[in-house]
Every structure is written in C-alpha cells, then in structure tokens.
N, C-alpha and C positions, 0 to 999 in steps of 0.2 A: 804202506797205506797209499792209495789212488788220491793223486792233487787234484785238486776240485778251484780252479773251471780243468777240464779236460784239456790235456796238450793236443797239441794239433797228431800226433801219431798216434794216439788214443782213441780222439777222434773218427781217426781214421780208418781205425780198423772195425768199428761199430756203423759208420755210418751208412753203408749199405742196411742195415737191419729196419731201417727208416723207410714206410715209403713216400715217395716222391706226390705230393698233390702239387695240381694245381692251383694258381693264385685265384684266391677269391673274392669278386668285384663287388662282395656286399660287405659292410660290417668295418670290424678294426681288424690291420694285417695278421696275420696269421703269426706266433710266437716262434722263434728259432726250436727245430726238436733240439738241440745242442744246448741251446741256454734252459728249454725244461731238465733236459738228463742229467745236466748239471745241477740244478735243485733237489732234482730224485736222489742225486748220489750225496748231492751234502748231509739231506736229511738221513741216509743211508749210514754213514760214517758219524754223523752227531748223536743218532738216538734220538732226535724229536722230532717233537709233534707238527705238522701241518699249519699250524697259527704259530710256531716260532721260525717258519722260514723266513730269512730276512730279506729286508726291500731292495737286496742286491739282484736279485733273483727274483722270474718274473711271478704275476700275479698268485698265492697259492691256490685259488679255485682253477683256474688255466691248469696252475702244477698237476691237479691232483686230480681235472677230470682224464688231462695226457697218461698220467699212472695209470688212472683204470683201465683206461684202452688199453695200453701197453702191457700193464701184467696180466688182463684174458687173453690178448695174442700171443703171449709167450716173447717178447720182445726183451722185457726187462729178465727175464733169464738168460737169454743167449746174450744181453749184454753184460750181463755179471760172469758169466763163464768167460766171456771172449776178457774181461778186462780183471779177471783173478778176483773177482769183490765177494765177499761174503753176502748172501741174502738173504732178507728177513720185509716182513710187511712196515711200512709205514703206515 
C-alpha cells in the first residue's frame, strides 16, 4: 500500500507529470499539486467520498476541481501506473 502524504522519492518520480504555472498575482496562492495528489491518493486508498476528506488536506472543492483536470489530461493515470496504485473514480 502507497503512504500517504507521498515520500519525497515518490514524489519524485511523478513530479514531472505536473505542469509548472506561474505564480498568480490575483486571488489566494495557488495549493501545492503535491498536497492535492496527496488527497486524491488518500481518497484513493480509503474508498470515500469527497465531503469525508479530512481538514488535513487541502480544501475538497480545490481537491476535486484539480482531479477533474487531472483525470481529462490523463495525469492521474500515468501517476497511478508510475506509483503501482490501483484506479478507480472518486
């Protein structure tokens, strides 16, 4: 089973699949992509719902607009292949 938060060598080998934006001078800073994929993957491994991910983890609407991006681009596949995780929809 994959520890959740990600070790830094896990990290590491997904983090490229990421890309890089720029900082953006409006609004509230931009969430770590590391601390979402870390939400994605707990929920991953827990089997629940989106309103039980915990306040460790950042906000669930943040979470879950990142997922959608992430699974139309094909992101969160190549990181469950890169990191052996079984997948399924949250």
């Amino acid at each position: 089973m994959l520890e959740i938060p990600l070790s830094d060598a896990d990290w590491a080998r997904v983090e490229g699949l990421f890309p890089e934006l720029p900082p953006s001078t409006r609004g509230r800073p931009r969430r770590s992509d590391r601390d979402i994929l870390n939400a994605i993957l707990w929920l991953q491994q827990h089997k629940e719902k989106w309103h039980r991910l915990p306040a460790t983890f950042p906000p669930q609407q943040t979470c879950y607009l990142r997922y959608m991006a992430w699974n139309k681009a094909g992101i969160l596949k190549r990181v469950n292949e890169l990191l052996n995780v079984d997948q399924f929809d949250v």
